[in-house]
Backbone bond lengths (Angstrom), bond angles and torsions (degrees), N, CA, C in turn:
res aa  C-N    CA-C-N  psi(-1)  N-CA   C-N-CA  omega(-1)  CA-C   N-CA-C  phi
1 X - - - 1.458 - - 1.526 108.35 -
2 X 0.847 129.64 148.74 1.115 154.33 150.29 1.690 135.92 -49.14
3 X 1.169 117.93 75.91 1.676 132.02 -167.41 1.775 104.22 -88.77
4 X 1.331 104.31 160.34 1.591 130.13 167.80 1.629 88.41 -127.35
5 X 1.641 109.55 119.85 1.391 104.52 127.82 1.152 138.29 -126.46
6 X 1.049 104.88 151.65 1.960 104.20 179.01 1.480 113.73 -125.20
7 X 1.253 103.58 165.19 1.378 104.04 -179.03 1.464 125.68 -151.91
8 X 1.179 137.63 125.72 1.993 120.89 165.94 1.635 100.15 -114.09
9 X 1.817 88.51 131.35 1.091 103.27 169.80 1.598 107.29 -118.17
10 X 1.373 107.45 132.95 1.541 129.21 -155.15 2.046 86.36 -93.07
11 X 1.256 93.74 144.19 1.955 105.78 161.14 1.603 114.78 -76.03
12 X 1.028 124.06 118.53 1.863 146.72 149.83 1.234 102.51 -71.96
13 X 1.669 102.90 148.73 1.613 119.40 153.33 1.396 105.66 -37.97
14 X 1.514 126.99 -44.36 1.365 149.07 -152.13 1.128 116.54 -72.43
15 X 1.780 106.78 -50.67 0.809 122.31 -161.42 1.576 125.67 -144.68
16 X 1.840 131.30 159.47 1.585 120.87 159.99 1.192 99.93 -99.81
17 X 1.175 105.93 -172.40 1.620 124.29 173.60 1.513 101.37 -82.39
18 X 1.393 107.78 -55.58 1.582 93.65 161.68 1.777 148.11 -34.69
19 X 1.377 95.87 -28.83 1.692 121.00 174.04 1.860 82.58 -53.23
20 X 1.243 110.48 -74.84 1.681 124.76 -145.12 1.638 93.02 -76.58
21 X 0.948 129.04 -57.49 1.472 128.41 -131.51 1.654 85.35 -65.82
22 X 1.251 132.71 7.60 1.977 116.17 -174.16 1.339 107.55 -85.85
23 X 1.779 95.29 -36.27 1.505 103.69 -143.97 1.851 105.29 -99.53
24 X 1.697 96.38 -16.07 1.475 126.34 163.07 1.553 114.70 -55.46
25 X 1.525 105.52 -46.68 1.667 113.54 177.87 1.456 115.95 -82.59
26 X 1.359 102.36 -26.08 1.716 114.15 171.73 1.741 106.89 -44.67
27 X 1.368 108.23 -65.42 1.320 126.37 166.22 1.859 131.12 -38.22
28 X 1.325 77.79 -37.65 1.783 82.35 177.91 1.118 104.69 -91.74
29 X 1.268 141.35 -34.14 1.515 138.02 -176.43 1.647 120.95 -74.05
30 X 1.717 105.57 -15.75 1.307 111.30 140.11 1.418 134.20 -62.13
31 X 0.967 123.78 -44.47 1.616 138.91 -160.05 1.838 93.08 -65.21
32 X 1.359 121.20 14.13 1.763 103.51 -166.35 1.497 115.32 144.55
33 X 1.530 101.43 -178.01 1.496 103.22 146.75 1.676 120.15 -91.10
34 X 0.970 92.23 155.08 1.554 117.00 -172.21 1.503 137.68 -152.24
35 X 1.564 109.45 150.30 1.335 108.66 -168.34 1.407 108.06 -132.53
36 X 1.430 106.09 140.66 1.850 100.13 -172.54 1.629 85.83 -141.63
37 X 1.260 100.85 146.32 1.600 104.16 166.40 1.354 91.76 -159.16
38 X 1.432 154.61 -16.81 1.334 126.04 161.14 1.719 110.37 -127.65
39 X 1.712 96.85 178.03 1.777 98.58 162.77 1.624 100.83 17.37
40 X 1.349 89.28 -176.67 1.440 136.14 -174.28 2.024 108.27 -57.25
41 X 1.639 108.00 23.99 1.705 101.84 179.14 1.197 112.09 -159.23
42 X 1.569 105.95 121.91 1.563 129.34 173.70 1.200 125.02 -85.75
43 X 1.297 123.59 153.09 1.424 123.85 143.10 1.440 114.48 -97.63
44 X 1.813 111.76 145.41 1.455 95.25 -175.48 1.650 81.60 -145.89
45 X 1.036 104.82 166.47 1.571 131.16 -151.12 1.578 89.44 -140.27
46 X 1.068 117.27 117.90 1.624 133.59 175.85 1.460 122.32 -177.92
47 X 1.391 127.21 169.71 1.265 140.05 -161.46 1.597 93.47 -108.42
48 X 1.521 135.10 -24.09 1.518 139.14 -146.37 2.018 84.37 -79.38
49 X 1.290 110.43 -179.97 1.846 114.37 167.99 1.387 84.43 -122.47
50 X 1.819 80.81 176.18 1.872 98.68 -178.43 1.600 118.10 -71.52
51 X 1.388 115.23 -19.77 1.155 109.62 153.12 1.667 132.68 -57.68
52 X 1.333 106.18 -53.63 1.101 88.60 -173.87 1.551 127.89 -81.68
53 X 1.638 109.48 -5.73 1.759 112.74 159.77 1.117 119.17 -60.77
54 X 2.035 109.85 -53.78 1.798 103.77 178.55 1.657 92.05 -42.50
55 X 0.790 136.30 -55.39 1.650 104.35 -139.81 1.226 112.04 -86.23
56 X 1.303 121.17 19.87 1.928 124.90 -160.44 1.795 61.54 -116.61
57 X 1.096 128.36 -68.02 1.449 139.40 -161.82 1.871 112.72 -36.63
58 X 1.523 83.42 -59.50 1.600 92.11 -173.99 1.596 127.04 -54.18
59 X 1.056 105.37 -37.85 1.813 122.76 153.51 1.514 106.35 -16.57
60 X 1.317 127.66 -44.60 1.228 118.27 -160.05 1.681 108.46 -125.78
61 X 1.256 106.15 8.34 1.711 109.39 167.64 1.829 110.45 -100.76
62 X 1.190 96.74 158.37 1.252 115.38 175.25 1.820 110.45 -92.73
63 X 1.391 114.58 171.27 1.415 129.69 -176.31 1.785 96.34 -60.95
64 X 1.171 104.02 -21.16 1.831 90.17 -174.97 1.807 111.04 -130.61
65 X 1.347 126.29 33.72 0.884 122.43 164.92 1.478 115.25 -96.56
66 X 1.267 113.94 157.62 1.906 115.62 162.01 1.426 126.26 -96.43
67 X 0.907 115.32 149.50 1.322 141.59 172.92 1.697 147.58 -142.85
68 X 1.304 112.72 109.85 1.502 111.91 -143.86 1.975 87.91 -126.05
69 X 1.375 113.48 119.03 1.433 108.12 145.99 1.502 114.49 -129.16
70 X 1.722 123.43 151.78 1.150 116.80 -157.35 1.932 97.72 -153.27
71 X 1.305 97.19 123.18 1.841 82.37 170.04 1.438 118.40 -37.92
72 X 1.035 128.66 179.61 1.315 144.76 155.72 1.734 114.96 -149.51
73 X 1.611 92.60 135.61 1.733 114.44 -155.93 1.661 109.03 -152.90
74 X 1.023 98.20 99.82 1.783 99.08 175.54 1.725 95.89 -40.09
75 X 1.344 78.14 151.95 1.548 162.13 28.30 1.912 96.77 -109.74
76 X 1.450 108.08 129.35 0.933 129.08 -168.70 1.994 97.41 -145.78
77 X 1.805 91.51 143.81 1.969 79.41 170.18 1.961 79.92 -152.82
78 X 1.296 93.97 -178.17 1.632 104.73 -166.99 1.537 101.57 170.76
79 X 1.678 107.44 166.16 1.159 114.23 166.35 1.483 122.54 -111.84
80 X 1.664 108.90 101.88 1.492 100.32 -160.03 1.585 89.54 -133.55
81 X 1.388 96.64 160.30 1.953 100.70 173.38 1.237 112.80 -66.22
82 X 1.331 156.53 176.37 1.280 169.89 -144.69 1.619 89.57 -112.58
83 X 0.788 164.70 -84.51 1.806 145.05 -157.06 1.081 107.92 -53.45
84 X 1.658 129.72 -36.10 1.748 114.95 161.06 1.357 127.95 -62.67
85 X 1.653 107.26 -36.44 1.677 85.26 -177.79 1.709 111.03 -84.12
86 X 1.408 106.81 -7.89 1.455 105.96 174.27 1.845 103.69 -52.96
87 X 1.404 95.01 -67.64 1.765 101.11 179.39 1.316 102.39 -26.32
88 X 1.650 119.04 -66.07 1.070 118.55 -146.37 1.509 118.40 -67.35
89 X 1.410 105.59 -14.73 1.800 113.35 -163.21 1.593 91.89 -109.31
90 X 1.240 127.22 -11.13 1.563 127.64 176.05 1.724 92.98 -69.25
91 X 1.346 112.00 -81.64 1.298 105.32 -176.52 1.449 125.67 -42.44
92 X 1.586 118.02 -44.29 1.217 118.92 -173.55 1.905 105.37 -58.14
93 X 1.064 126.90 -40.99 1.765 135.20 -177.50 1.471 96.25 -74.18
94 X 1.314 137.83 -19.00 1.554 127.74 143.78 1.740 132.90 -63.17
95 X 1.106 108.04 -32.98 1.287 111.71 164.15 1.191 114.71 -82.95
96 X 1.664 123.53 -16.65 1.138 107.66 -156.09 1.851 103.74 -91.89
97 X 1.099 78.30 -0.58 1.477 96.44 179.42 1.640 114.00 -105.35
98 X 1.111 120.04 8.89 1.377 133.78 153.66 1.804 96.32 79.05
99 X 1.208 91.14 65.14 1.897 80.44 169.81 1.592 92.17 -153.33
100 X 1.537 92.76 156.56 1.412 90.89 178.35 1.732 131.54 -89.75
101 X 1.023 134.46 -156.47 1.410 133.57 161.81 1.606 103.17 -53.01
102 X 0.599 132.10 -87.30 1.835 139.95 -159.12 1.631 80.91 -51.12
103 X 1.268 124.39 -68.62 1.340 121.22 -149.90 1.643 102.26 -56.23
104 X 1.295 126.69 -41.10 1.338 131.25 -142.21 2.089 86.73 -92.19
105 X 1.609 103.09 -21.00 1.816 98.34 168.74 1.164 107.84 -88.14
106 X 1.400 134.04 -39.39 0.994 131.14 155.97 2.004 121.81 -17.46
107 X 1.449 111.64 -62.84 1.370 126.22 -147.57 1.694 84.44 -84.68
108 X 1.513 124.19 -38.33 1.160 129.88 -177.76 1.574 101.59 -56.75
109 X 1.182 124.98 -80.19 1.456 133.46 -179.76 1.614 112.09 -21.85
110 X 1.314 97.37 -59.03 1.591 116.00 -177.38 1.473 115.60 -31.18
111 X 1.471 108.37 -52.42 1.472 148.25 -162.50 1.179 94.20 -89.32
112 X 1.579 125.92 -17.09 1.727 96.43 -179.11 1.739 120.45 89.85
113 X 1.505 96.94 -1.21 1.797 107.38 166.65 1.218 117.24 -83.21
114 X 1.060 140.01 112.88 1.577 133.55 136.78 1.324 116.89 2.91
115 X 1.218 100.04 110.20 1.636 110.09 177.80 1.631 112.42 -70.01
């Protein structure tokens, strides 16, 4: 499926946002494929649910930061450059076709696409 996450991470005595935000992205770039092009919010492409990311996630927030992940499902619109909404409408015509992550690399491979 197809996730948005975002996030604000607030400054501590302890800590910046910089401290967290490496080891925060470390994490998301596991969870899948993925696309980042600004600030603090991804798209990520994975088989995992929102449960089980918050909690790989939460590890690295504090008592007062945010954190938001949310499917994403047309009808959707935005102002993005042309290699994001490509991403975004590649995956979406994989689900829309009812297959999952593995399956939808799977069907690619098969075919002779670049995974």
């Amino acid at each position: 499926m197809l996730y948005m996450i975002t996030y604000y991470l607030r400054p501590t005595r302890e800590r910046t946002p910089n401290d967290v935000r490496s080891d925060l992205e470390d994490d998301i770039v596991q969870f899948g494929d993925w696309w980042h092009y600004f600030g603090d919010f991804w798209l990520v492409d994975t088989d995992r649910d929102v449960n089980e990311m918050t909690k790989i996630l939460r590890r690295h927030l504090g008592p007062r930061d945010d954190l938001l992940i949310a499917g994403v499902q047309p009808p959707y619109q935005g102002l993005l450059i042309n290699d994001a909404w490509e991403w975004i409408n590649d995956k979406a015509r994989e689900y829309g076709k009812g297959r999952t992550r593995d399956e939808a690399r799977r069907h690619r491979s098969a075919a002779g696409a670049p995974e």
